[in-house]
N, CA, C and O atoms as a GROMACS GRO file, in nm:
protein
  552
    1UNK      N    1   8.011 -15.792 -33.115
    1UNK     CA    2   7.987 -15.731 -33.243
    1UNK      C    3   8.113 -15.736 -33.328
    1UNK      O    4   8.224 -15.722 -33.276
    2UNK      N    5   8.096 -15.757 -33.464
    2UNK     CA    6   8.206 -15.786 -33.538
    2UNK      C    7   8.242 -15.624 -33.626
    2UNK      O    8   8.150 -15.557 -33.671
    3UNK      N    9   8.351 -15.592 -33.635
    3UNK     CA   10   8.457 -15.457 -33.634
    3UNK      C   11   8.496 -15.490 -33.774
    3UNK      O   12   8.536 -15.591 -33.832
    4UNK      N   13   8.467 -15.347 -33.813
    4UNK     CA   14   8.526 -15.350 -34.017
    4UNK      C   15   8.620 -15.269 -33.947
    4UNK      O   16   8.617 -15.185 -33.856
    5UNK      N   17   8.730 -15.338 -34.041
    5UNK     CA   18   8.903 -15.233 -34.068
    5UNK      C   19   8.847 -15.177 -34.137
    5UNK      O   20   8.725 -15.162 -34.151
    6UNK      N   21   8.994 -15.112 -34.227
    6UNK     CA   22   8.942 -14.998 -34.325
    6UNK      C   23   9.004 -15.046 -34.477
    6UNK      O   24   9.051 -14.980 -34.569
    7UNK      N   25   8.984 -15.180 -34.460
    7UNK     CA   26   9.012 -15.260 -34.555
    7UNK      C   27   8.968 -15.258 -34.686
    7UNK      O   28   8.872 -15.226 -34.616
    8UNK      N   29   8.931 -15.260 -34.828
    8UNK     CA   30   8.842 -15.259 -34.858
    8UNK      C   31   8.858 -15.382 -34.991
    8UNK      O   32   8.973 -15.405 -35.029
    9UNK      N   33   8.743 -15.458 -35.056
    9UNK     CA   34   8.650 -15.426 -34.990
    9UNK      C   35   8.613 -15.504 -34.902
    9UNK      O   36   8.668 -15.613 -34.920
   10UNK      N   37   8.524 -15.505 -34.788
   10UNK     CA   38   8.506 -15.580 -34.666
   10UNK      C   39   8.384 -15.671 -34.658
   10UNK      O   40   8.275 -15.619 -34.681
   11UNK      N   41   8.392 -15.811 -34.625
   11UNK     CA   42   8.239 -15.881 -34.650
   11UNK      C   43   8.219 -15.957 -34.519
   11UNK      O   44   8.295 -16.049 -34.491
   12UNK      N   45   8.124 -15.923 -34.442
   12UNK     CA   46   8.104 -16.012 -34.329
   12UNK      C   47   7.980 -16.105 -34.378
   12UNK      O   48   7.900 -16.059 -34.459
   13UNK      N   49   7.967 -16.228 -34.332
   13UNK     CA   50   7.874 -16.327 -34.385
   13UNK      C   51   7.865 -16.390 -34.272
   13UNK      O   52   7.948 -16.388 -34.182
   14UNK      N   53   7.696 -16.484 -34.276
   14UNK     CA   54   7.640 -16.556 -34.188
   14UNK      C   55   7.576 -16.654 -34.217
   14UNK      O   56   7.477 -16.611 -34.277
   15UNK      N   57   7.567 -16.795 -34.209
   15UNK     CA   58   7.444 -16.864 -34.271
   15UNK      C   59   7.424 -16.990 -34.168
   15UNK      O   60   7.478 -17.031 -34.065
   16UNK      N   61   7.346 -17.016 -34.228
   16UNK     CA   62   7.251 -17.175 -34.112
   16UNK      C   63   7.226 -17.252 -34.239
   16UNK      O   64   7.192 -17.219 -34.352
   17UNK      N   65   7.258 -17.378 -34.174
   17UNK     CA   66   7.191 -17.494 -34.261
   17UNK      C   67   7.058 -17.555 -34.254
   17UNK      O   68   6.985 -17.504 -34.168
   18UNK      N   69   7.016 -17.635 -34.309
   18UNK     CA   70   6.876 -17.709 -34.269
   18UNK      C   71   6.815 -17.742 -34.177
   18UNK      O   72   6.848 -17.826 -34.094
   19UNK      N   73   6.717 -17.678 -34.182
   19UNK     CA   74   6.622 -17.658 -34.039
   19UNK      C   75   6.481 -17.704 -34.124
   19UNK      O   76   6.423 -17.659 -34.223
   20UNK      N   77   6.457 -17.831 -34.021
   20UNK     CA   78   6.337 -17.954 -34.067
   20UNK      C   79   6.191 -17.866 -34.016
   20UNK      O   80   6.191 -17.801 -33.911
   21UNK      N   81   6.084 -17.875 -34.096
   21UNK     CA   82   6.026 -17.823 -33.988
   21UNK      C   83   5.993 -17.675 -33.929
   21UNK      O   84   5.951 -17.658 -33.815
   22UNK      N   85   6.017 -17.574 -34.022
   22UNK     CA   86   6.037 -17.439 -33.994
   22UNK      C   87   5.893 -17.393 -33.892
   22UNK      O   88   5.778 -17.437 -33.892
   23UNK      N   89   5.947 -17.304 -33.825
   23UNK     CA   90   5.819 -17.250 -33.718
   23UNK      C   91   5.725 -17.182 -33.776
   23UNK      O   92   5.774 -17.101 -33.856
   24UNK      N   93   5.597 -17.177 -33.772
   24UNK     CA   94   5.471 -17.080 -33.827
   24UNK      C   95   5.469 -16.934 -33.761
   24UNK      O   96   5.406 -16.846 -33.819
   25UNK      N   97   5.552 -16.900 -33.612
   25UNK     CA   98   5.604 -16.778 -33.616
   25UNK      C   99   5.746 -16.759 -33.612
   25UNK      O  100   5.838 -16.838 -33.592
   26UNK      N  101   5.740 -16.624 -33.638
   26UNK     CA  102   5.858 -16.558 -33.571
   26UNK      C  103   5.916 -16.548 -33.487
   26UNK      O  104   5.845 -16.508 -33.394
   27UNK      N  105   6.036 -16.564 -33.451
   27UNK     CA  106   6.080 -16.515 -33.299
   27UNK      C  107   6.029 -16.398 -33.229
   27UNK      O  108   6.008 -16.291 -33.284
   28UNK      N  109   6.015 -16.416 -33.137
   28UNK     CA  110   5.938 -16.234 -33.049
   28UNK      C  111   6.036 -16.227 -33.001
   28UNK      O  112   6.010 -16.135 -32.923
   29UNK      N  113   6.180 -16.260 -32.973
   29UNK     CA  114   6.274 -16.196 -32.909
   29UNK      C  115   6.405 -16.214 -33.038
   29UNK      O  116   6.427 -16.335 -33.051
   30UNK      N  117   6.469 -16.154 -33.107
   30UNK     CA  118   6.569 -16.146 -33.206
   30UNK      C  119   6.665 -16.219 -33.105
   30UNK      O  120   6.721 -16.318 -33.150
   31UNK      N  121   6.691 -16.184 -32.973
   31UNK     CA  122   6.822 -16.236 -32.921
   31UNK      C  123   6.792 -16.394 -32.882
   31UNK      O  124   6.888 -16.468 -32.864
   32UNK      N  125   6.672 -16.437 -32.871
   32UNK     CA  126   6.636 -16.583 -32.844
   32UNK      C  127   6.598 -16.662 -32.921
   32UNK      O  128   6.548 -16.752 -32.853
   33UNK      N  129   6.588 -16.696 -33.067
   33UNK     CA  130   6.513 -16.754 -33.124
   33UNK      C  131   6.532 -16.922 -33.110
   33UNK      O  132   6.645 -16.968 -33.096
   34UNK      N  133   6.404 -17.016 -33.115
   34UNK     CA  134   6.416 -17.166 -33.127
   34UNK      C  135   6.487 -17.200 -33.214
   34UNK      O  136   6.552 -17.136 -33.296
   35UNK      N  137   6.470 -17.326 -33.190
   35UNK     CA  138   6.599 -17.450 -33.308
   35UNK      C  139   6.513 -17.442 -33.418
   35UNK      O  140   6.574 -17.481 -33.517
   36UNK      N  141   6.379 -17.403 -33.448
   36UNK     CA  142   6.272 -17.385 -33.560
   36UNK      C  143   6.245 -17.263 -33.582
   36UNK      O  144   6.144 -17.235 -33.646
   37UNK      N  145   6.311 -17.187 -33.545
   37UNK     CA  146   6.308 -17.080 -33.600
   37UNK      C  147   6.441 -17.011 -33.680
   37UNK      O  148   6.535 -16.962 -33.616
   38UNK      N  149   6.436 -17.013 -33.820
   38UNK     CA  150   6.569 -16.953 -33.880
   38UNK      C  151   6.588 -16.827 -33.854
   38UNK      O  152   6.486 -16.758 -33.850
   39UNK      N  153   6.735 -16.757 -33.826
   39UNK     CA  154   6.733 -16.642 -33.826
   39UNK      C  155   6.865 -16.639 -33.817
   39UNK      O  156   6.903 -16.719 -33.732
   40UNK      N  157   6.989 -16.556 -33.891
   40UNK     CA  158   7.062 -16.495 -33.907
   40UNK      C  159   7.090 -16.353 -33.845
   40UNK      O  160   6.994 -16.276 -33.842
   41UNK      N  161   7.207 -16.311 -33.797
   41UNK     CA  162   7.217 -16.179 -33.741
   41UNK      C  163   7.366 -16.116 -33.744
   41UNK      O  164   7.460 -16.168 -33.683
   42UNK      N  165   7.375 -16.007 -33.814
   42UNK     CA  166   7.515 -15.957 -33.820
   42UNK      C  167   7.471 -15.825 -33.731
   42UNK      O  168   7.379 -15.748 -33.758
   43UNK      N  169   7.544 -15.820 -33.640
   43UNK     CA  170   7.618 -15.661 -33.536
   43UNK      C  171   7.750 -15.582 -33.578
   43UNK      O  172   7.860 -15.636 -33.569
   44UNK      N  173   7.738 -15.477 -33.616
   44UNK     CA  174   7.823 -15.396 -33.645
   44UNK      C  175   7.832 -15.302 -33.542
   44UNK      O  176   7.736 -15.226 -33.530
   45UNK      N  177   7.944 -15.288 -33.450
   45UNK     CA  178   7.880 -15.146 -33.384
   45UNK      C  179   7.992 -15.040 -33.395
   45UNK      O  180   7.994 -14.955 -33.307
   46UNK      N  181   8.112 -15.034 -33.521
   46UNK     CA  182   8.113 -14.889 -33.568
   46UNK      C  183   8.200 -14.944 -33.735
   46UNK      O  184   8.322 -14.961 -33.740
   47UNK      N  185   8.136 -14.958 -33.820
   47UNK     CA  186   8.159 -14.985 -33.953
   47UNK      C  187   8.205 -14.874 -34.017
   47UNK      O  188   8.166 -14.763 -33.981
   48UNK      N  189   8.279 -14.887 -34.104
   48UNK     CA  190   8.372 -14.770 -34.198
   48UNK      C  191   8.250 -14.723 -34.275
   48UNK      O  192   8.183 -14.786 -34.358
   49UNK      N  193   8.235 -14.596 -34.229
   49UNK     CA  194   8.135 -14.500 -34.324
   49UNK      C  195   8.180 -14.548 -34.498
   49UNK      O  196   8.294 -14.570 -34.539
   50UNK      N  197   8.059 -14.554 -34.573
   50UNK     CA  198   8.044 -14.606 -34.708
   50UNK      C  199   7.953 -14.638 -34.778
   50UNK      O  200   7.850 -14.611 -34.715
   51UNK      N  201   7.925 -14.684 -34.883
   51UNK     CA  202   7.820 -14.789 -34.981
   51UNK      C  203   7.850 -14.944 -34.950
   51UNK      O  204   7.961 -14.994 -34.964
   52UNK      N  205   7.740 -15.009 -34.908
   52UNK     CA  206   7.742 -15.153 -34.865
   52UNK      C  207   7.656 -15.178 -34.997
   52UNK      O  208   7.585 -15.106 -35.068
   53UNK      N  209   7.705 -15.349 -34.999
   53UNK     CA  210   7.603 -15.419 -35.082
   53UNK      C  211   7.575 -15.522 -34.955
   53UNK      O  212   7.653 -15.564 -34.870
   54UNK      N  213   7.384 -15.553 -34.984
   54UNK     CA  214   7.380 -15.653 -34.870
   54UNK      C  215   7.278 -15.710 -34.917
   54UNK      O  216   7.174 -15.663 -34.963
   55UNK      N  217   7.327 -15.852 -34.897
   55UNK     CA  218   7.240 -15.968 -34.961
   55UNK      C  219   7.216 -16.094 -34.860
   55UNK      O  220   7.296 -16.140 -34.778
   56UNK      N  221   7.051 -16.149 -34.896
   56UNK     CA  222   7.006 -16.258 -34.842
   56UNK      C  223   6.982 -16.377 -34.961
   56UNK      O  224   6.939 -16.377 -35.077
   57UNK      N  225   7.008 -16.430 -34.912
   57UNK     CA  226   6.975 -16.550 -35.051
   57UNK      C  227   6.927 -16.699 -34.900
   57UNK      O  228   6.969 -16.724 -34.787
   58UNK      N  229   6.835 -16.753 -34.982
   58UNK     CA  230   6.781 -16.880 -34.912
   58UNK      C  231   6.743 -16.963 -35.012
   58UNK      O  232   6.747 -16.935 -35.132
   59UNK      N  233   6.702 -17.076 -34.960
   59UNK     CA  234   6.662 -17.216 -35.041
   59UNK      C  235   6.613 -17.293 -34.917
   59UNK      O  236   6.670 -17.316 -34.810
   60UNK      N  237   6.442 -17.337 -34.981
   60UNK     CA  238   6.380 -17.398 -34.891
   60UNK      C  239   6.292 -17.464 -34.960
   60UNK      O  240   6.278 -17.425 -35.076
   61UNK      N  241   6.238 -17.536 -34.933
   61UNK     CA  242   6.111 -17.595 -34.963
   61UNK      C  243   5.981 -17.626 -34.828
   61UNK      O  244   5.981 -17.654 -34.708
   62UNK      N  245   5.866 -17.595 -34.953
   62UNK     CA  246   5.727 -17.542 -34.920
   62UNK      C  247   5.620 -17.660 -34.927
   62UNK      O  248   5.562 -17.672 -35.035
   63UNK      N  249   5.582 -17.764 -34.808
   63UNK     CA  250   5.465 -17.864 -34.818
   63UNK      C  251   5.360 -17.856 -34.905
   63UNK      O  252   5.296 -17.955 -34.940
   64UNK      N  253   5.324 -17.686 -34.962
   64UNK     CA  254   5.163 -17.671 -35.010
   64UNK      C  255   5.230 -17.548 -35.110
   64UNK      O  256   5.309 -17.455 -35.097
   65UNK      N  257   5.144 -17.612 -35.223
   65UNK     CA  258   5.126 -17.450 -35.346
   65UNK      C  259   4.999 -17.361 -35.294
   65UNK      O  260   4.959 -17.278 -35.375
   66UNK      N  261   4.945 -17.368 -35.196
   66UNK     CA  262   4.830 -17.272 -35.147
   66UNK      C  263   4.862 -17.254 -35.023
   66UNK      O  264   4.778 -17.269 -34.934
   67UNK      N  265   5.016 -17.212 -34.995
   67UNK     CA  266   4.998 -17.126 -34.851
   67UNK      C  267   5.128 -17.105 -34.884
   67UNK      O  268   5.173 -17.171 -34.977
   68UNK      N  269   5.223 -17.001 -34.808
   68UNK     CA  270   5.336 -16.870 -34.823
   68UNK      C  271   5.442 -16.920 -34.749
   68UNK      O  272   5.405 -16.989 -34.655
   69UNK      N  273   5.543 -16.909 -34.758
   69UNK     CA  274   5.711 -16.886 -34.703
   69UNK      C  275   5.750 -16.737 -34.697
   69UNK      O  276   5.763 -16.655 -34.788
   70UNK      N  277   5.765 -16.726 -34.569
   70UNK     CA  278   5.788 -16.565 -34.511
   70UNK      C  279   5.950 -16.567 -34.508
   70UNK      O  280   6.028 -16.650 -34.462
   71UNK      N  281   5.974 -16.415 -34.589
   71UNK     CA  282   6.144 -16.416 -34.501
   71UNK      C  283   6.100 -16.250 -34.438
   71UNK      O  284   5.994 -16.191 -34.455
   72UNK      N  285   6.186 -16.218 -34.385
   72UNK     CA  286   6.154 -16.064 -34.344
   72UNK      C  287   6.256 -16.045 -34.267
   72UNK      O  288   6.277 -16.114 -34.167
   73UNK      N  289   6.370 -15.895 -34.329
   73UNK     CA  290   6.524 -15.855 -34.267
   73UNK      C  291   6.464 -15.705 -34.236
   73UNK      O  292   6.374 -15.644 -34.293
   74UNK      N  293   6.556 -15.663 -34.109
   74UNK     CA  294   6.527 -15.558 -34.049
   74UNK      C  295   6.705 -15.500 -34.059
   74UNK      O  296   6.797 -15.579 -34.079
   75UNK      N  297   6.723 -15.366 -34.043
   75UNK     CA  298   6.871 -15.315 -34.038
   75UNK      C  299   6.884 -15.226 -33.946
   75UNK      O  300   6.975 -15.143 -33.944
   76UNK      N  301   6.773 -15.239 -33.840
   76UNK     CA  302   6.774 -15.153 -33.710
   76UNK      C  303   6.743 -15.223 -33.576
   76UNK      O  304   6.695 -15.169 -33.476
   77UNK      N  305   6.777 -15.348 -33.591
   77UNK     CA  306   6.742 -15.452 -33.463
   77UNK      C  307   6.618 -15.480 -33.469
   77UNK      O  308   6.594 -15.499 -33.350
   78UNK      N  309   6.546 -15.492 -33.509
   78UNK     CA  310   6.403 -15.492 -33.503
   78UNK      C  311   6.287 -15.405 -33.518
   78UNK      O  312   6.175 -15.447 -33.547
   79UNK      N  313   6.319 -15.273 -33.494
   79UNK     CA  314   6.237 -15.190 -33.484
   79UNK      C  315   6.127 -15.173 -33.613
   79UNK      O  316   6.011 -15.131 -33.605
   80UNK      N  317   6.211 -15.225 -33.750
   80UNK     CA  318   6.120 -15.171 -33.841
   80UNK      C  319   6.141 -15.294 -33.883
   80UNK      O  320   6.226 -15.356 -33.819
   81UNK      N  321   6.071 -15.370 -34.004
   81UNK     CA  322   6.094 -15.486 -34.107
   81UNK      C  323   6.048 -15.470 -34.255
   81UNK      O  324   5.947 -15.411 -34.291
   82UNK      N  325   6.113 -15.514 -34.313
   82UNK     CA  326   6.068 -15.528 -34.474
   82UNK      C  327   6.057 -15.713 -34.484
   82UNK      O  328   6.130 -15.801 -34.438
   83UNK      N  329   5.954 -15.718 -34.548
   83UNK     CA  330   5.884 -15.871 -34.526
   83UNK      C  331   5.882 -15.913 -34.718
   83UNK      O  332   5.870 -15.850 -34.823
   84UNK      N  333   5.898 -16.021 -34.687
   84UNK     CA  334   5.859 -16.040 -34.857
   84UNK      C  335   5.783 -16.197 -34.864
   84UNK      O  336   5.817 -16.287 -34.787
   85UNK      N  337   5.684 -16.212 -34.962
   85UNK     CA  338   5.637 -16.343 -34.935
   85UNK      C  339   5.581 -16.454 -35.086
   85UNK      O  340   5.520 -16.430 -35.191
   86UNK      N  341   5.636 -16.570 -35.029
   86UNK     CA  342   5.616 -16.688 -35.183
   86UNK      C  343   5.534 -16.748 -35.209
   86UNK      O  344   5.491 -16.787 -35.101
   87UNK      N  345   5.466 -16.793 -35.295
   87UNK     CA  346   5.387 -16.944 -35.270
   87UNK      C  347   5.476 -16.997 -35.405
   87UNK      O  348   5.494 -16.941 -35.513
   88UNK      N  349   5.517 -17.114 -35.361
   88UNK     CA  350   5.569 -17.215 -35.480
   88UNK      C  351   5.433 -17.226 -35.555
   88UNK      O  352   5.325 -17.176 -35.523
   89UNK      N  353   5.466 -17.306 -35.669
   89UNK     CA  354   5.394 -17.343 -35.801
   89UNK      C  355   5.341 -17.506 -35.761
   89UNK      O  356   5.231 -17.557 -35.738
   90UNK      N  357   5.485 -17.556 -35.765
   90UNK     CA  358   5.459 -17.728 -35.714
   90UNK      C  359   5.483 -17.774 -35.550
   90UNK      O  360   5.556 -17.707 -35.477
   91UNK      N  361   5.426 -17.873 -35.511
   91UNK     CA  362   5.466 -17.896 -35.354
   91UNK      C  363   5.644 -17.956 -35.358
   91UNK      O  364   5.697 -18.037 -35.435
   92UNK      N  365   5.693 -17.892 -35.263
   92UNK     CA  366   5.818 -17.990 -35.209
   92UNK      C  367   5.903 -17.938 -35.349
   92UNK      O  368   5.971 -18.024 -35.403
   93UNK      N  369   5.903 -17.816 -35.403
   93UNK     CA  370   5.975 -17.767 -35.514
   93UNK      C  371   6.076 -17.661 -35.453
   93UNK      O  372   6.040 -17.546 -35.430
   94UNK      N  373   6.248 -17.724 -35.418
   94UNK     CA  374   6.300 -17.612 -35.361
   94UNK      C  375   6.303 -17.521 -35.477
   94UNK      O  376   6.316 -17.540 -35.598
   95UNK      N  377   6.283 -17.386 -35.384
   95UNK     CA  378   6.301 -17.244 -35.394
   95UNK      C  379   6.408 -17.187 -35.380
   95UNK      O  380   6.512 -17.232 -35.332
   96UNK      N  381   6.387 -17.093 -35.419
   96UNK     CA  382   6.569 -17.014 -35.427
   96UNK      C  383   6.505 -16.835 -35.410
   96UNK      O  384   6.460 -16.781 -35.511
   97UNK      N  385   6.507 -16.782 -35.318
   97UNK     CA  386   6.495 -16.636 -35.273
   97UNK      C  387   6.616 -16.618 -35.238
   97UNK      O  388   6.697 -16.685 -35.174
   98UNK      N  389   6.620 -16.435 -35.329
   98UNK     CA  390   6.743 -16.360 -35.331
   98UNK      C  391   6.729 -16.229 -35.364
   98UNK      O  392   6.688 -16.197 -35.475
   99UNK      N  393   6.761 -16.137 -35.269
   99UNK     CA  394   6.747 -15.991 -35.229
   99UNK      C  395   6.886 -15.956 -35.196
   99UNK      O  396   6.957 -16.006 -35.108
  100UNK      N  397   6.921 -15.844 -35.298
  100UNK     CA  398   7.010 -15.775 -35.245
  100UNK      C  399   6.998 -15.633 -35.285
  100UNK      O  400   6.936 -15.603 -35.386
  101UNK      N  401   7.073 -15.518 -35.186
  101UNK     CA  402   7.052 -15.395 -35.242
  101UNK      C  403   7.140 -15.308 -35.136
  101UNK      O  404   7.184 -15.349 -35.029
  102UNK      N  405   7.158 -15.150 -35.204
  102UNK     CA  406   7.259 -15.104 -35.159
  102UNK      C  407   7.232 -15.042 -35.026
  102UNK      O  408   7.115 -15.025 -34.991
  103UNK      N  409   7.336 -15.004 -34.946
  103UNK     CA  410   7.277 -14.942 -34.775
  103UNK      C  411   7.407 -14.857 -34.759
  103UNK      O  412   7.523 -14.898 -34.771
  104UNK      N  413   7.370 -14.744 -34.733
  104UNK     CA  414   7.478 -14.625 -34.716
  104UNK      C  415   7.457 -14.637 -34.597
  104UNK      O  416   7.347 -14.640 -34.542
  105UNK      N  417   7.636 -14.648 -34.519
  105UNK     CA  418   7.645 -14.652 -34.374
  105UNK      C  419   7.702 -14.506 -34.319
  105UNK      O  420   7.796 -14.462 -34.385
  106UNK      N  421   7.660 -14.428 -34.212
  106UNK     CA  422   7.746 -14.312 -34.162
  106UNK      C  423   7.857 -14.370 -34.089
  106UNK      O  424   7.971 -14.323 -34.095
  107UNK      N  425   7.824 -14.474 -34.019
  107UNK     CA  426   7.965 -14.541 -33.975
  107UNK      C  427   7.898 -14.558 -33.793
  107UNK      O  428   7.973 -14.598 -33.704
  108UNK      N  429   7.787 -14.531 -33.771
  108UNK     CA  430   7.709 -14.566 -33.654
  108UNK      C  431   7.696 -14.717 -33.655
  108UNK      O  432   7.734 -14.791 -33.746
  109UNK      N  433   7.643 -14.751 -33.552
  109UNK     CA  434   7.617 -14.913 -33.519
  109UNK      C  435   7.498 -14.947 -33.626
  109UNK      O  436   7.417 -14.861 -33.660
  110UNK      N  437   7.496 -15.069 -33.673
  110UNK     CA  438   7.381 -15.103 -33.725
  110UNK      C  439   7.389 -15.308 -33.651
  110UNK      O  440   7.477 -15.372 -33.594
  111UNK      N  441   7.240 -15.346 -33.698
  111UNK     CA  442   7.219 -15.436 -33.623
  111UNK      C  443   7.128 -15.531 -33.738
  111UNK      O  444   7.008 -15.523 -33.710
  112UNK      N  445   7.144 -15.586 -33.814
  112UNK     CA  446   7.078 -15.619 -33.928
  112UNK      C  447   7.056 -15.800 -33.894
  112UNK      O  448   7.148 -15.871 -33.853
  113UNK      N  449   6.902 -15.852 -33.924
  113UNK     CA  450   6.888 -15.961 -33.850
  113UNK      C  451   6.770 -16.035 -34.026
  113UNK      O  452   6.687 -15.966 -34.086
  114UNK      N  453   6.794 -16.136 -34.050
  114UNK     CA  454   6.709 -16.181 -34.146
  114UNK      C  455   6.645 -16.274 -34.062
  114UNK      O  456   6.695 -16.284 -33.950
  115UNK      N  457   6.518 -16.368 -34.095
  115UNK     CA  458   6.434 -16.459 -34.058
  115UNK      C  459   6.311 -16.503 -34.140
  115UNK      O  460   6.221 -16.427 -34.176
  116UNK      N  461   6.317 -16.628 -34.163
  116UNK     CA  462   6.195 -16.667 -34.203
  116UNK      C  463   6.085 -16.767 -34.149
  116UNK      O  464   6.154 -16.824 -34.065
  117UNK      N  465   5.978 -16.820 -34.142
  117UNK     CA  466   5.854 -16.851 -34.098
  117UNK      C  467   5.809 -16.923 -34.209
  117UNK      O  468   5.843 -16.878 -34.319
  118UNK      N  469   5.720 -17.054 -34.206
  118UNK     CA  470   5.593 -17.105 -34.241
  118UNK      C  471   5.461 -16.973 -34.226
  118UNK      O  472   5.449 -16.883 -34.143
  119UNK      N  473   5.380 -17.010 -34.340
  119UNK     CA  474   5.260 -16.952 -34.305
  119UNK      C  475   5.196 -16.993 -34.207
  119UNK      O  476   5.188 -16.903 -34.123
  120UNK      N  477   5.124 -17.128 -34.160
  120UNK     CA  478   5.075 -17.156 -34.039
  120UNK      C  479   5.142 -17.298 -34.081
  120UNK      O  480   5.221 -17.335 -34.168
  121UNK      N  481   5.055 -17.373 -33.947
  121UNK     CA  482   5.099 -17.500 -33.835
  121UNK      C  483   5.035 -17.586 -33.931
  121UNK      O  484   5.067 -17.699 -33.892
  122UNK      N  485   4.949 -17.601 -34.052
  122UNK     CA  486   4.926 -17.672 -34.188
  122UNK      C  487   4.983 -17.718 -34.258
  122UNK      O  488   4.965 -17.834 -34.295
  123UNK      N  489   5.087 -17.628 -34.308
  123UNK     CA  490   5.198 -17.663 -34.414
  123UNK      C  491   5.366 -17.687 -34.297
  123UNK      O  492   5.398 -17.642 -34.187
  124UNK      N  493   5.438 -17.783 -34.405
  124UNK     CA  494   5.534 -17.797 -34.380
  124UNK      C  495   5.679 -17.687 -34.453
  124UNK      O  496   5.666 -17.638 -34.565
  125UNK      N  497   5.769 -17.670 -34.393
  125UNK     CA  498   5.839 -17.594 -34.459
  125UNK      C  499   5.985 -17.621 -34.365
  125UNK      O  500   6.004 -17.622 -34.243
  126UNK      N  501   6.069 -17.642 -34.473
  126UNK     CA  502   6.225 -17.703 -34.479
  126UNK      C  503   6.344 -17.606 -34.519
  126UNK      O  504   6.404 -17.616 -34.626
  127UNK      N  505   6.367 -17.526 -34.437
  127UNK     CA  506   6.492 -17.444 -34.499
  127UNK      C  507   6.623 -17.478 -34.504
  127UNK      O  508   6.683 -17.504 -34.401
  128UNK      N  509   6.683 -17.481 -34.627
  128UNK     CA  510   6.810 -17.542 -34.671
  128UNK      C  511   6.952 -17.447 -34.647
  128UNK      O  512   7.067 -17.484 -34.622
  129UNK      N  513   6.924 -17.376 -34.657
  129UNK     CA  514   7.038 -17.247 -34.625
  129UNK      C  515   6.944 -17.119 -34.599
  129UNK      O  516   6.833 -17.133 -34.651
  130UNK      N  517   6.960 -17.010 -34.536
  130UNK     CA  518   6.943 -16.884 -34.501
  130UNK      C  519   7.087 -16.822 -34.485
  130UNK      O  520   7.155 -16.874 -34.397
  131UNK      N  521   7.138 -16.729 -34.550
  131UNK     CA  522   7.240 -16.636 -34.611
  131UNK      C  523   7.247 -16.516 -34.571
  131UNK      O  524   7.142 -16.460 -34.599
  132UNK      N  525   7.323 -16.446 -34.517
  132UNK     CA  526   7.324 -16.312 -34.487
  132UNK      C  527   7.475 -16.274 -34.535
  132UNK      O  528   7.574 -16.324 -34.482
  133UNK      N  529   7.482 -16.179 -34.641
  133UNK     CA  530   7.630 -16.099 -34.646
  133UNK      C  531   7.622 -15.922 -34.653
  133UNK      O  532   7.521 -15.869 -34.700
  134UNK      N  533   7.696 -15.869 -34.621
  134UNK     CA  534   7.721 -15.724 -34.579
  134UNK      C  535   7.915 -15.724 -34.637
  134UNK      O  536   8.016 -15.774 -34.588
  135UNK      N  537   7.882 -15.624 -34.791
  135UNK     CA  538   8.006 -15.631 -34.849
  135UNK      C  539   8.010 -15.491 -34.892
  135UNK      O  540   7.937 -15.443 -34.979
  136UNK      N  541   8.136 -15.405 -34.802
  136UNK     CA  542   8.162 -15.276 -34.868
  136UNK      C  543   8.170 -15.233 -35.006
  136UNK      O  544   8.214 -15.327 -35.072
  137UNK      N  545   8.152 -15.152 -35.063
  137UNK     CA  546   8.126 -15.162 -35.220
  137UNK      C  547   8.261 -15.029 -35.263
  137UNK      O  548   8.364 -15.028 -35.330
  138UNK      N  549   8.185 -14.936 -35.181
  138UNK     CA  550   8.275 -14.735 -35.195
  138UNK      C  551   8.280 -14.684 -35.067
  138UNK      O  552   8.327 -14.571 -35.047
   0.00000   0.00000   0.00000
């Protein structure tokens, strides 16, 4: 797990490059995922109590304008998820998804994991970057 000083302000970052081919699920294990399955993961296990800014940004492209590109980040290892979902306009039109927002830390462990998915085994889907940053703010 990666350790904030008391530096400020502090930005840990993560990203993956192009992955041909994205999987129609999810990983069922966060600590195992395939070579087709994207997923990013930052471990904190005792961060300087504060205001974080934390952002995902991706770029991918989508085989079909009638079926979805899943991303979905959790900030408790898994237990809970916030999911969000696309359909492009044109086929093979990279995309650009970008979420960020603020997260007050007590200074406990946190475990924050992003990932995204194809809708099903129909469409093709190409992710170009998947992004994860965690940047102290106050």
């Amino acid at each position: 797990m990666a350790e904030f000083t008391d530096v400020f302000p502090f930005i840990v970052g993560a990203g993956v490059g192009t992955i041909s081919l994205v999987n129609a699920a999810y990983p069922t294990d966060p600590d195992t995922p395939a070579f087709d399955q994207p997923q990013k993961r930052i471990q904190l296990a005792s961060p300087v109590a504060g205001i974080y800014t934390v952002t995902i940004s991706a770029t991918w492209e989508l085989g079909s304008q009638i079926r979805s590109a899943y991303i979905r980040f959790t900030t408790d290892g898994g237990t809970t998820w916030e999911e969000g979902v696309r359909e492009p306009k044109d086929i093979s039109d990279t995309q650009f998804s970008h979420y960020s927002f603020p997260l007050t830390l007590d200074g406990s462990a946190i475990d924050f994991i992003v990932q995204a998915r194809r809708e099903d085994a129909s469409v093709t889907m190409d992710m170009h970057f998947l992004n994860l940053f965690i940047q102290r703010v106050a």
